[in-house]
C-alpha positions as semicolon CSV with decimal commas, in nm:
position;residue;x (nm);y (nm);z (nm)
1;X;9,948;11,933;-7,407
2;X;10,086;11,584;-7,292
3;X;9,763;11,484;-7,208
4;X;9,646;11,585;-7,550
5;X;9,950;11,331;-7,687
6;X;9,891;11,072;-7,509
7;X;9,496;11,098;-7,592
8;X;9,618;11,154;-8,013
9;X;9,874;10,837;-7,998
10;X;9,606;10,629;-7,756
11;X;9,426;10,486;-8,124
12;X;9,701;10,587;-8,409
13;X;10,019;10,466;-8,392
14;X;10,227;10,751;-8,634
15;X;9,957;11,074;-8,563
16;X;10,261;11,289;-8,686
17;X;10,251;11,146;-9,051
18;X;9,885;11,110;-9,058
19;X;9,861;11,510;-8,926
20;X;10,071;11,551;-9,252
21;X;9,950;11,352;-9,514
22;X;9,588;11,242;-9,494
23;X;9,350;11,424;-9,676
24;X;9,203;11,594;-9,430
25;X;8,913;11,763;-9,653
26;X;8,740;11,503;-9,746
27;X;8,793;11,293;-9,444
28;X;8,767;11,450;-9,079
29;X;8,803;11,802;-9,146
30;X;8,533;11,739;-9,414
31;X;8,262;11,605;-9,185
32;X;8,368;11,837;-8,909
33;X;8,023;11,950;-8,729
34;X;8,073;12,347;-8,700
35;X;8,237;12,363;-9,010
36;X;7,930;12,508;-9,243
37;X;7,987;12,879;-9,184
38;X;8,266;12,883;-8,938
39;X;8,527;12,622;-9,106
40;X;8,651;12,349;-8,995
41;X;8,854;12,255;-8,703
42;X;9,231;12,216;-8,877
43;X;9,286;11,847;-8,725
44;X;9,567;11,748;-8,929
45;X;9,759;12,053;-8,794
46;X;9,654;11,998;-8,456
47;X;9,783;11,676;-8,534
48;X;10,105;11,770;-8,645
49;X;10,144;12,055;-8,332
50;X;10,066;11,804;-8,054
51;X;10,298;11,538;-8,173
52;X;10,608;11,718;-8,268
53;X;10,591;11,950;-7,921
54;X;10,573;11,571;-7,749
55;X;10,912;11,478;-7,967
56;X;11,063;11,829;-7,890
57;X;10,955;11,804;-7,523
58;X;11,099;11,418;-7,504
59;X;10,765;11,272;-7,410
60;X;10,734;11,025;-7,714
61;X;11,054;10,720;-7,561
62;X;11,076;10,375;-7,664
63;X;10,894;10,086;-7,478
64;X;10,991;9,838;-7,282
65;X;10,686;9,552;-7,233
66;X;10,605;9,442;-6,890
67;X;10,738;9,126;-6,947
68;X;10,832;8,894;-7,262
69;X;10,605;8,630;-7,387
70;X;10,807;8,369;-7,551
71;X;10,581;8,450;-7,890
72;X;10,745;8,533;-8,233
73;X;10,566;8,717;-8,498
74;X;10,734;8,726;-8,806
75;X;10,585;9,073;-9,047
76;X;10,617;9,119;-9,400
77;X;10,572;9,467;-9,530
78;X;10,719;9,786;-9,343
79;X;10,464;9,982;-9,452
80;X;10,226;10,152;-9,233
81;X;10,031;9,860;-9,173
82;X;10,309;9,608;-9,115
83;X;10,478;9,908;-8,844
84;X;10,165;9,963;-8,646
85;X;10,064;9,603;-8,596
86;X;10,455;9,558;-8,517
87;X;10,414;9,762;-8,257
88;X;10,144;9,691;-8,088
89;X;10,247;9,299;-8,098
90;X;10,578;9,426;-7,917
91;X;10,386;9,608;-7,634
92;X;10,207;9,305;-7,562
93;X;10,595;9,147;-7,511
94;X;10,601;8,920;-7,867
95;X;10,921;8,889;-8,045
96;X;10,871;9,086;-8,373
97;X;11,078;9,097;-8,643
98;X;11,003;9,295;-8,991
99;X;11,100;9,201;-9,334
100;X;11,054;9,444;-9,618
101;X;11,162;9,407;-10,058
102;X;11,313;9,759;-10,005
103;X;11,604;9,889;-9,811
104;X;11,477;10,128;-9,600
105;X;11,181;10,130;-9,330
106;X;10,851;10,261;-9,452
107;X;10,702;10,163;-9,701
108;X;10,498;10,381;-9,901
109;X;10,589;10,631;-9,678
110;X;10,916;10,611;-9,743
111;X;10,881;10,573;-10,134
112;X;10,578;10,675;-10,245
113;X;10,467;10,994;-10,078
114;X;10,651;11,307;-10,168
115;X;10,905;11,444;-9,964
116;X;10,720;11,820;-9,983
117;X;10,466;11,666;-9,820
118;X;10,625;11,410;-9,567
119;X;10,993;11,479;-9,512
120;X;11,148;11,107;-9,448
121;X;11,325;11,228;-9,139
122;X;10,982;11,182;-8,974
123;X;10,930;10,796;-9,069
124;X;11,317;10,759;-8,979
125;X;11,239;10,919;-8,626
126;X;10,944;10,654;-8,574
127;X;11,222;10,393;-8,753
128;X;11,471;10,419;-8,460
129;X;11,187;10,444;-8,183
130;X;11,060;10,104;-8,277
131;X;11,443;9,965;-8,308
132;X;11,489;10,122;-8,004
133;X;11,170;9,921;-7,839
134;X;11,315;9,574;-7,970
135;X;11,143;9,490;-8,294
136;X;11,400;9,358;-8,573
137;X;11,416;9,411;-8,927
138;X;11,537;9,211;-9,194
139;X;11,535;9,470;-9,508
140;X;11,613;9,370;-9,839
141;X;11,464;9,078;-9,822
142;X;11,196;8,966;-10,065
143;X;11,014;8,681;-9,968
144;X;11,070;8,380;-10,272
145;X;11,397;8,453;-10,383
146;X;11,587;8,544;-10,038
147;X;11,361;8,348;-9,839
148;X;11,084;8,130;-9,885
149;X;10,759;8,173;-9,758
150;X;10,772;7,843;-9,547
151;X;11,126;7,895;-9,362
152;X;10,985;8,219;-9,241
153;X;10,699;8,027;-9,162
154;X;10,914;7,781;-8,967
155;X;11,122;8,067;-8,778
156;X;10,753;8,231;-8,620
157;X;10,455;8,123;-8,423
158;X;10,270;8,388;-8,621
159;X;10,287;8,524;-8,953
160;X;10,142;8,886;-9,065
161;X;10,128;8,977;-9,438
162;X;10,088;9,321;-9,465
163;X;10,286;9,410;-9,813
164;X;10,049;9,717;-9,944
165;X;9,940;9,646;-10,310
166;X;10,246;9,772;-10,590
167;X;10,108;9,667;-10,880
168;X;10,059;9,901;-11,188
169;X;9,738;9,914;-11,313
170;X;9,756;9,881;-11,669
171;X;9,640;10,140;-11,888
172;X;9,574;9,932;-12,209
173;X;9,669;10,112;-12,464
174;X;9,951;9,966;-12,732
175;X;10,254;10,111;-12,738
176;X;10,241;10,157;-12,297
177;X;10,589;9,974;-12,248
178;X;10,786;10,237;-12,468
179;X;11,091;10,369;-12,209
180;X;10,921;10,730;-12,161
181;X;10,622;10,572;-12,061
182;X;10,641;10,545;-11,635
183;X;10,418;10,394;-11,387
184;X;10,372;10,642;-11,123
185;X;10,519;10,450;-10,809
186;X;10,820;10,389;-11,007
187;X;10,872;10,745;-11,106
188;X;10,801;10,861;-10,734
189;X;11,002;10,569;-10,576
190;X;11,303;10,700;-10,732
191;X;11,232;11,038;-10,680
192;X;11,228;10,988;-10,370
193;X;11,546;10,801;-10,328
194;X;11,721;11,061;-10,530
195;X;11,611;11,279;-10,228
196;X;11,755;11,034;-10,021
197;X;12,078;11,080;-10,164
198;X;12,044;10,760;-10,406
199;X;12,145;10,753;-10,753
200;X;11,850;10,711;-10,996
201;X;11,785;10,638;-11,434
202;X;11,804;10,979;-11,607
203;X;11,480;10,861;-11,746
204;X;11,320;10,994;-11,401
205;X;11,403;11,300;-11,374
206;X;11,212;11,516;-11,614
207;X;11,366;11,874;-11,613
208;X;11,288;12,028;-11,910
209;X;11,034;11,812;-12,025
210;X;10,695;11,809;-12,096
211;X;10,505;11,614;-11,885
212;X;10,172;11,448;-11,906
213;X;10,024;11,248;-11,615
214;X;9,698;11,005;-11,660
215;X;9,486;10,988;-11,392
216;X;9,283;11,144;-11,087
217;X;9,389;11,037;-10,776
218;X;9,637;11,137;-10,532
219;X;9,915;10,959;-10,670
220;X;9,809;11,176;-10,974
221;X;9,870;11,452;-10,737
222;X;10,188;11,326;-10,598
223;X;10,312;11,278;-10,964
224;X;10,238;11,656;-11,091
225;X;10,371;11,803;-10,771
226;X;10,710;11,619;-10,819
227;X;10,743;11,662;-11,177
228;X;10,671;12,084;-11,076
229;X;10,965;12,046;-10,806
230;X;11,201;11,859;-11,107
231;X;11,137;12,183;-11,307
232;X;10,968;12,012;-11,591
233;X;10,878;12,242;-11,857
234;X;10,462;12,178;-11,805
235;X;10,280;11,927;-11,675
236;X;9,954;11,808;-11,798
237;X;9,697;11,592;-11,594
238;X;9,480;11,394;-11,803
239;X;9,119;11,274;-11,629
240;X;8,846;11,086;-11,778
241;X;8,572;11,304;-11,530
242;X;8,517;11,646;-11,431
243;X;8,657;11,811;-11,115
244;X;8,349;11,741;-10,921
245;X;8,421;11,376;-10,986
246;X;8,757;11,342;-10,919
247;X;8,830;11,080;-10,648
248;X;9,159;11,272;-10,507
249;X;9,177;11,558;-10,217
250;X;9,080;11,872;-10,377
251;X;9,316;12,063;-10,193
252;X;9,538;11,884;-10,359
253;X;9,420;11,962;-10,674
254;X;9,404;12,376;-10,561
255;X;9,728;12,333;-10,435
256;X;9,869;12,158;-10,786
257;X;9,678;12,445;-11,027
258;X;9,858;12,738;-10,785
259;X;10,202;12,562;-10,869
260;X;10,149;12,580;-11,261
261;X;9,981;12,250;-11,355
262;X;9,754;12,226;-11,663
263;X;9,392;12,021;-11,590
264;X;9,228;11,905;-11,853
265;X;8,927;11,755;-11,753
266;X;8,680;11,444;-11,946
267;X;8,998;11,399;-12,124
268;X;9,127;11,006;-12,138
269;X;9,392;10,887;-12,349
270;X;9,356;10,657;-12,664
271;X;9,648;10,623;-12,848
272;X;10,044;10,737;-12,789
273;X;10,204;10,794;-13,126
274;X;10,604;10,689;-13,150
275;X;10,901;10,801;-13,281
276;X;11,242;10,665;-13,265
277;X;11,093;10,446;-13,031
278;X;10,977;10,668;-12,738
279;X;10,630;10,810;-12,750
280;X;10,601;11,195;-12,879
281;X;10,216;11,252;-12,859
282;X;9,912;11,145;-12,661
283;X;9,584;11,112;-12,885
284;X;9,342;11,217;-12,635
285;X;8,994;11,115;-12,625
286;X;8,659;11,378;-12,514
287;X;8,456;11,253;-12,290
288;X;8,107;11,306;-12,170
289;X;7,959;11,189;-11,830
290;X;7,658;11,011;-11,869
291;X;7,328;11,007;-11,615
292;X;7,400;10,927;-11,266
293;X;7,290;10,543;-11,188
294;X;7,147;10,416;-10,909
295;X;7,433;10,437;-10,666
296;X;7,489;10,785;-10,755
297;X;7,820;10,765;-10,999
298;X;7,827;10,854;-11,326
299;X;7,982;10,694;-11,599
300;X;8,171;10,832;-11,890
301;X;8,165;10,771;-12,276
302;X;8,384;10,924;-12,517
303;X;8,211;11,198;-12,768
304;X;8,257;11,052;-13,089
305;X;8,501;11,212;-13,317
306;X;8,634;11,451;-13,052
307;X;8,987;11,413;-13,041
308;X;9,303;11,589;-13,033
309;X;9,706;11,535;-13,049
310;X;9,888;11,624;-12,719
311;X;10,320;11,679;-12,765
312;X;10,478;11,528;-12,461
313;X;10,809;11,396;-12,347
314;X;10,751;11,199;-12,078
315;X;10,413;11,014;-11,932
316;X;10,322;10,900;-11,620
317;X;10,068;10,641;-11,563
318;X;9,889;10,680;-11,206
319;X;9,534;10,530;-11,267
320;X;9,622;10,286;-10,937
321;X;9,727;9,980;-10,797
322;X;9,668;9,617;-10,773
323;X;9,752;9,378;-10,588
324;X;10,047;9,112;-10,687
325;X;9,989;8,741;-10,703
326;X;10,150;8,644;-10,355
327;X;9,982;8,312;-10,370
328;X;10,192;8,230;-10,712
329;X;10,540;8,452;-10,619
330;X;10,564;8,227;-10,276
331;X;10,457;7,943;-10,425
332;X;10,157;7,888;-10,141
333;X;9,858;7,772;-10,382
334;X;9,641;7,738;-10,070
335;X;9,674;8,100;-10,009
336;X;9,318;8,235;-10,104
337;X;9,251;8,530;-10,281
338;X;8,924;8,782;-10,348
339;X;8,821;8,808;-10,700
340;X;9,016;9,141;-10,649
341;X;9,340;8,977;-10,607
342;X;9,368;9,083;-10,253
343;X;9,428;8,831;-10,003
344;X;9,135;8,681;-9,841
345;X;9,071;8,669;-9,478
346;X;8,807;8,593;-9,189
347;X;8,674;8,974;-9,116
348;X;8,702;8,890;-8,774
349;X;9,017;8,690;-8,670
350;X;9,232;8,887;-8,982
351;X;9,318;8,523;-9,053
352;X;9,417;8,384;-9,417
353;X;9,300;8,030;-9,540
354;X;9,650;7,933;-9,427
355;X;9,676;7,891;-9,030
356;X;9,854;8,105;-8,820
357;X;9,885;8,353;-9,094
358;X;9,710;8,688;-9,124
359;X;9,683;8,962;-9,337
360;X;9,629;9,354;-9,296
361;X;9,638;9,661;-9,478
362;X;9,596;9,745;-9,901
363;X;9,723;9,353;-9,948
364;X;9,320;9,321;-9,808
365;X;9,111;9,586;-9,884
366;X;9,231;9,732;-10,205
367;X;9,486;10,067;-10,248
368;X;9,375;10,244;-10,003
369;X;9,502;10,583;-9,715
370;X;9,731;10,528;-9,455
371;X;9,537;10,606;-9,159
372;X;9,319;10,280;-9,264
373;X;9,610;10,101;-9,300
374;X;9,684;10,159;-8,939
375;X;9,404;10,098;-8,827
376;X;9,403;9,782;-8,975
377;X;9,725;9,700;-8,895
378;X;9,643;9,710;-8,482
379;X;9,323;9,524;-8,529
380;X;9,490;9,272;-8,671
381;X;9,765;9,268;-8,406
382;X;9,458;9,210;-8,159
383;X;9,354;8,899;-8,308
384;X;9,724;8,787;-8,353
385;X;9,769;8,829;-7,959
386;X;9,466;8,627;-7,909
387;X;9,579;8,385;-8,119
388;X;9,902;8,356;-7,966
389;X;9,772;8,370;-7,596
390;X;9,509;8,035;-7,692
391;X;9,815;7,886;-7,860
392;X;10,047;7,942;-7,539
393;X;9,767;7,820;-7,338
394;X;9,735;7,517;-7,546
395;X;10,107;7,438;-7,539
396;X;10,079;7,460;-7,146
């Protein structure tokens, strides 16, 4: 079994969260090779069983690099990206230190994924093993107001931007701003901090209410699943496509219907009707999905004159993230971004248009899972150690 840990934590940095929260279905267990007629081998339990026997058998210790380059990285984001990358830097023997908006270590996986599905005691395990190897973090600490982009600039040889993408994806529809109206990271950042032990707005909790979420993706899923667990009186999900076409983990979707949770599929909304200032219904559009194109996807159109009035309480938007404007919040113009928003960088080096700085993670290719996050998140470590090593080398 150690042999099987140390083979599981050779190429992912956190294989006890990823055993518990990837979607396993349509990923690795999807595309499993015996699993036509015999199912699939269950990976993300394996997963799971190999890494917590190595934490109960005290095989998973801090580090302690073979010696200490002189090198400091300086990491925004303690996301999953940010954490991995941190890591890896540190076993090479950098100086690392992690700065993060929030107060706690994590990230999304702190705030954003469900504690039924990821209880936070895991990511605070992980937390104190990578205190416990050296790496610093400076938490509460947005970058532009607390400090600016340049003085933490100044304090590191090396800069990594790994801050995940948190912005809202507007629905655009009138009206989207009223105060029962939530974006979904909002609703399941607080959520989650009222697991925590935090205090959170009344307007979060939704006991009693009814509930109608907009959108199709695992957040979507996330959302549902909470609002089930607050003891909302029903919970809609609203989704432009069929099930066939919806981009989150079916499993997820089997596992929301068994809890209570009311699909209703080609169903988008167009209009929220008000009173006394919070929204009371949902018009909600029909839709149809049109031919497939050329890539395979098929579009949707509404069916004219189909529509219908939906009572609700409280809605929560989850139709996905974007990323912010870093470029304008930390006041570095010559920070380049994609058309997308992300940040841009050379595919190969992980390196932004501004030297010495790199990027990793959703803040570069989009919202995306965790496990890619990681992954990106040590491959952009490996350039940064090159990096560093030519710049030692240099300075020699």
């Amino acid at each position: 079994m150690r042999e099987a840990y140390e083979i599981s934590s050779a190429t992912n940095n956190f294989p006890e969260i990823c055993g518990r929260i990837c979607p396993q279905d349509r990923l690795c267990e999807g595309n499993c090779v015996i699993e036509k007629g015999f199912g699939s081998v269950t990976i993300g339990s394996v997963e799971k069983t190999i890494t917590e026997t190595a934490f109960a058998e005290g095989w998973v210790q801090p580090f302690t690099p073979s010696h200490e380059t002189g090198r400091s990285v300086g990491i925004i984001g303690a996301g999953p990206a940010g954490l991995a990358a941190a890591e890896m830097l540190r076993r090479h023997g950098h100086a690392v230190t992690v700065y993060d908006r929030y107060d706690r270590v994590g990230g999304l996986m702190i705030y954003g994924i469900p504690n039924f599905k990821l209880d936070k005691s895991i990511v605070a395990r992980r937390e104190q093993l990578l205190r416990d190897s050296g790496i610093q973090f400076r938490l509460n600490t947005t970058i532009g107001p607390d400090l600016s982009f340049d003085e933490l600039r100044s304090a590191h040889d090396a800069v990594l931007i790994a801050t995940g993408v948190y912005g809202a994806r507007a629905l655009g529809i009138s009206l989207s701003d009223a105060p029962n109206v939530l974006p979904a990271l909002d609703y399941l950042t607080a959520n989650n901090k009222r697991c925590l032990g935090d205090m959170i707005a009344d307007q979060y909790i939704t006991k009693g209410n009814h509930v109608v979420v907009i959108g199709g993706g695992d957040t979507a899923m996330d959302c549902v699943r909470t609002a089930i667990r607050q003891e909302a009186a029903s919970i809609t999900c609203l989704y432009r496509r069929d099930r066939a076409n919806m981009p989150g983990s079916l499993r997820e979707v089997k596992n929301a219907e068994d809890e209570g949770v009311r699909f209703e599929w080609l169903s988008a909304p167009a209009a929220f009707h008000i009173e006394n200032g919070r929204v009371h219904a949902v018009e909600v559009q029909r839709m149809q999905l049109n031919p497939a194109d050329a890539s395979g996807r098929q579009s949707v159109a509404p069916i004219t004159g189909d529509t219908y009035r939906m009572p609700t309480d409280v809605i929560i938007q989850a139709l996905g993230f974007e990323a912010e404007d870093l470029s304008t919040l930390w006041n570095t113009p010559t920070l380049k971004r994609t058309t997308y928003g992300t940040v841009a960088i050379d595919a190969k080096r992980f390196e932004t248009s501004i030297p010495g700085v790199f990027a990793a993670g959703d803040i570069v290719r989009g919202a995306s899972l965790v496990v890619w996050a990681i992954k990106d998140g040590r491959d952009a470590a490996a350039a940064m150690h090159r990096h560093l090593t030519a710049q030692k080398a240099q300075a020699a």
